[in-house]
N, C-alpha and C positions, 0 to 999 in steps of 0.2 A: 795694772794687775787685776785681773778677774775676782771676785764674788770667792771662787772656791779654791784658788792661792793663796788668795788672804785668809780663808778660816785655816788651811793646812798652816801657814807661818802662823796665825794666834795658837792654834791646835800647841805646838813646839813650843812657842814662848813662852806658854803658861807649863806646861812640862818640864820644860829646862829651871822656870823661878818657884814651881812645885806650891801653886798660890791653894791659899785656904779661904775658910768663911762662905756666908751665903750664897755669896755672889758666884766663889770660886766652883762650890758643887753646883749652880744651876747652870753656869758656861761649861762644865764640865756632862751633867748630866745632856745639855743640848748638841755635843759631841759627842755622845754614845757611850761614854765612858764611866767606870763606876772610878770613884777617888776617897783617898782617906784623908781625912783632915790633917792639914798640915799648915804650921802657924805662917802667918801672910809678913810678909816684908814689904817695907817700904817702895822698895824698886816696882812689886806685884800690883802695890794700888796705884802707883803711881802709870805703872803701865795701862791697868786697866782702864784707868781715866781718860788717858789716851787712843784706846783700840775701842770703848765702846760707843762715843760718838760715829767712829768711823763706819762701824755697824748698822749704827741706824739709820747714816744717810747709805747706806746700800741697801739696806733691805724698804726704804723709804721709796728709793728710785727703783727698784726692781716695782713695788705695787704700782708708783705712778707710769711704769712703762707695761705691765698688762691690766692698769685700768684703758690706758690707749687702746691697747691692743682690743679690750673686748672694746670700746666706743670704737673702736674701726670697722672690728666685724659686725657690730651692730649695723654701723650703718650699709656696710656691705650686702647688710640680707635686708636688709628693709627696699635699699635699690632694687634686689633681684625681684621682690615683691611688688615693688612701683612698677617696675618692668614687668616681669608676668601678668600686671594685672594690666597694665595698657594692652597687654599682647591679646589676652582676651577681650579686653573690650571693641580691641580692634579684629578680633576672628566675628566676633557676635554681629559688628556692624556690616562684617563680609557678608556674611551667612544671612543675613536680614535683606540685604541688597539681593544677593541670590534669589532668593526666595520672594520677593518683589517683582524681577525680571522676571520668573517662570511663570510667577500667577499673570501675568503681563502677557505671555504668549500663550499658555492657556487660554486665556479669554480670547485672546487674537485670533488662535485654532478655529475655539468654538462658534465663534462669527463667521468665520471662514466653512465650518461646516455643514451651519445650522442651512443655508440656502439649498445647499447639497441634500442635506436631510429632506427638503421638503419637493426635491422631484425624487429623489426615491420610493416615497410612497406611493406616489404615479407609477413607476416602473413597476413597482411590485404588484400593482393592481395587474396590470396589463400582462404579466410574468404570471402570475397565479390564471388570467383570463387562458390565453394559452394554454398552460397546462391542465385546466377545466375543457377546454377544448380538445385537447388532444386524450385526455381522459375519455373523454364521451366519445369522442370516435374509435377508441381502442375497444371500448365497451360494447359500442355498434357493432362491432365486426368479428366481436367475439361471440356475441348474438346471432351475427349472418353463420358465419361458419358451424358453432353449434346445430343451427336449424337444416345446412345442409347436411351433415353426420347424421343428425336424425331421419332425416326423409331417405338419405340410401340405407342405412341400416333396415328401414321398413321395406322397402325394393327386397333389397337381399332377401327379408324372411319371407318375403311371397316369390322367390324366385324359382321357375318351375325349369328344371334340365331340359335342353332342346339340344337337335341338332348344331345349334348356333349360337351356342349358349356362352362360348367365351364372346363372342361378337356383340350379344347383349351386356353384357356385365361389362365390356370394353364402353358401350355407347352410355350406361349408368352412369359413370364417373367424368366420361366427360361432360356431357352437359349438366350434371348437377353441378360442376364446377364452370363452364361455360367455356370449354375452349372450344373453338373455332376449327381447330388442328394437332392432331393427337395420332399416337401409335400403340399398339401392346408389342414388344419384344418380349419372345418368351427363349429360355437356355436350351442350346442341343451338347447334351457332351459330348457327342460322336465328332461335332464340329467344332466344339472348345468356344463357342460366339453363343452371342443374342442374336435371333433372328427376327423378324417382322412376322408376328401373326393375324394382327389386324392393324384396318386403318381408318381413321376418320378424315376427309376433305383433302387426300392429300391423292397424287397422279399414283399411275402404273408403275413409274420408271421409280419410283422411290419405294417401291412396295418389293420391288425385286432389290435396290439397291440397299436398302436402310441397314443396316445387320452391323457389328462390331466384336472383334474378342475381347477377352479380361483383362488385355493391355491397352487397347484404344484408349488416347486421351486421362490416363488412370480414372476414368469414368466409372468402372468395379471397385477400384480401391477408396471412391472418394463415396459411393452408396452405402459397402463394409461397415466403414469411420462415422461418417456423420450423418447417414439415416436418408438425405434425399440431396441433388444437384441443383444448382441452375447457372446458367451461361446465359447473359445476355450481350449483345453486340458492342458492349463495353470491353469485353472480355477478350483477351489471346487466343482461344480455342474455339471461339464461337467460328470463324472461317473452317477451320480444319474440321468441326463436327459437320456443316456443311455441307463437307465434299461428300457425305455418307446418303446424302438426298438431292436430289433432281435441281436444279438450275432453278427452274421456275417457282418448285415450294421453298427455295430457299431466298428468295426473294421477298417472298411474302413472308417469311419466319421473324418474329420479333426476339424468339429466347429456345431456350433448349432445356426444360425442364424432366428431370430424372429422378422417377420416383417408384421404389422398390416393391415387388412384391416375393414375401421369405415365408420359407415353409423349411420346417425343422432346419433353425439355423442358417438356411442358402438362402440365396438369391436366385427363386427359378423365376422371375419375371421382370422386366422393366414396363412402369406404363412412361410414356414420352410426349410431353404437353410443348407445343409449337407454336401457340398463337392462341389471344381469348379474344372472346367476342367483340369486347370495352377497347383492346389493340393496349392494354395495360400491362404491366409486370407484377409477375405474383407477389405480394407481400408474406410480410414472417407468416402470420394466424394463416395465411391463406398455402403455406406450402406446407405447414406444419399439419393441419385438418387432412389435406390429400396424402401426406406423409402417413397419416395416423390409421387411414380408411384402406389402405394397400396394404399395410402392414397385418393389418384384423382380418383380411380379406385374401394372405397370399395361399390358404390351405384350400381354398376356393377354388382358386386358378389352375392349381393344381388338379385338384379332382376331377373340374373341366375337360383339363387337358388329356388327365387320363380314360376319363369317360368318350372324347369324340376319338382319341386316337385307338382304344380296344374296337370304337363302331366301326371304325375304317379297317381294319383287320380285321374283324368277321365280316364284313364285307368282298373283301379281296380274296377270305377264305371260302368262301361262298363261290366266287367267280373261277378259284381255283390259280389264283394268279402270286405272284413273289410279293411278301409284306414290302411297305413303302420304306427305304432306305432311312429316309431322313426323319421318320416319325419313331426315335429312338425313348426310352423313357426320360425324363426329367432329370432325377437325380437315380446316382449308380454308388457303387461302391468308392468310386475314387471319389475326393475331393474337387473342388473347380478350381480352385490353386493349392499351392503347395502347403502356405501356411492362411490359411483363410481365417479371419476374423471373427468371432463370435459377434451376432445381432445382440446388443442391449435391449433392454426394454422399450418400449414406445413413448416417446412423451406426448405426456397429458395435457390439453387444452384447460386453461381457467373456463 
């Protein structure tokens, strides 16, 4: 019988013998209950005698069974504590090993490096020489070509109009730049082409053949866009520019150099560089200067052109003969294509 069957049967038996005295209000007060005194009988003490033993070895054994209970859980967390505490001792001695291994290969790396490290600085030496080298010859040649921009610009301003005066300004440009073989093409609208106006070292048969229209090759559309061409023998189109010149100068041709000369927006001239003296290919500084000297220079060409072609008409008018068909003016009201390209600005040499 349970702890709390047993107080419900005393609870009753003390109720039913209606017990009195000290003892009977503090079992009665420890049941909740208020009582009035009432005289104790024989049977009451005699009972009690017997129910309150019984009490105390219950409530004796209830302490001895949750003093266990806490010495279990004690030991129960103490373990969990032995145990956590091994767990970290044993993460920390991971962690320390870890951390041993790494400094281990670290060191390993740096041995492994340091060798490395000590031809690098040689490379770098020779890496910097180089580009000290390639420095100072950038430098050179931004030198050369400055000096030549300067010495035609002084040509130019002593330049006196002659009968043959596009043929001179043609021979200016090239040998200040040193080609060996060169053309002026200048625009006929009437023809919709560039045609050969002069020539440097080059035969007859190409002097009548050389000409192209604004579709050839997109050789117009590529002067329009990016300011100046070149085709060298590397190239796709270098055979097909070719066929526009003589067998024999095309033999001797190394590149096909295309550089504009523009007046109010157009393209009224090509000058056409064929071969230089050196038997070398133009470099950047060196197409960019020629690029830059055409361009300051195509209001020039123009005036030229319009100066020998009015001498040739009052000459014919003179003779009283029909003006020359193909000596049409330069530029007319129409455009040279349909949607033609605005000239940018010139770039600047450093």
């Amino acid at each position: 019988m349970g702890l709390l069957a047993r107080s419900l049967k005393y609870r009753e038996l003390f109720i039913q013998n209606r017990p009195r005295g000290l003892l009977a209000k503090a079992l009665a007060y420890r049941e909740g209950r208020a009582i009035k005194e009432y005289p104790v009988s024989e049977v009451t003490i005699q009972n009690n005698d017997q129910i309150l033993p019984e009490l105390e070895n219950e409530i004796e054994l209830e302490n001895e069974i949750e003093l266990e209970n806490e010495i279990e859980l004690e030991n129960e967390i103490e373990l969990e504590n032995e145990i956590e505490l091994e767990n970290e001792i044993e993460l920390e001695n991971e962690i320390e090993l870890e951390n041993e291994i790494e400094l281990e290969n670290e060191i390993e790396l740096e041995n492994e490096i340091e060798p490395e490290n000590e031809i690098e600085p040689e490379n770098n030496k020779k890496q910097t020489k180089i580009n000290d080298n390639t420095s100072s010859s950038n430098n050179d040649e931004i030198v050369k070509y400055n000096s030549i921009l300067n010495d035609i610009s002084l040509k130019i301003a002593k330049f006196v109009i002659t009968s043959d005066s596009l043929k001179q300004m043609h021979l200016i440009i090239t040998e200040s730049f040193g080609f060996s073989k060169s053309a002026l093409l200048l625009y006929y609208p009437a023809h919709q082409s560039f045609i050969t106006t002069e020539t440097y070292n080059l035969d007859n048969e190409t002097e009548k053949r050389f000409k192209f229209d604004l579709e050839c090759s997109g050789i117009y559309k590529c002067l329009a866009k990016d300011g100046h061409l070149l085709i060298t023998k590397k190239d796709s189109e270098f055979s097909n520019i070719g066929n526009l010149i003589s067998s024999e100068d095309f033999t001797t041709t190394d590149f096909f150099m295309f550089v504009p000369y523009i007046f109010s927006s157009r393209i009224i001239g090509i000058f056409v560089g064929l071969k230089l003296n050196n038997s070398s290919i133009p470099s950047t500084y060196f197409s960019e200067s020629i690029n830059l000297i055409c361009r300051l220079n195509g209001s020039l060409i123009y005036n030229l052109y319009q100066h020998e072609t009015l001498k040739k008409e009052i000459i014919q008018t003179e003779k009283n003969e029909e003006p020359m068909i193909d000596e049409e003016p330069m530029i007319d009201e129409e455009p040279m294509i349909d949607e033609e390209p605005m000239i940018d600005e010139e770039p600047m040499i450093d």
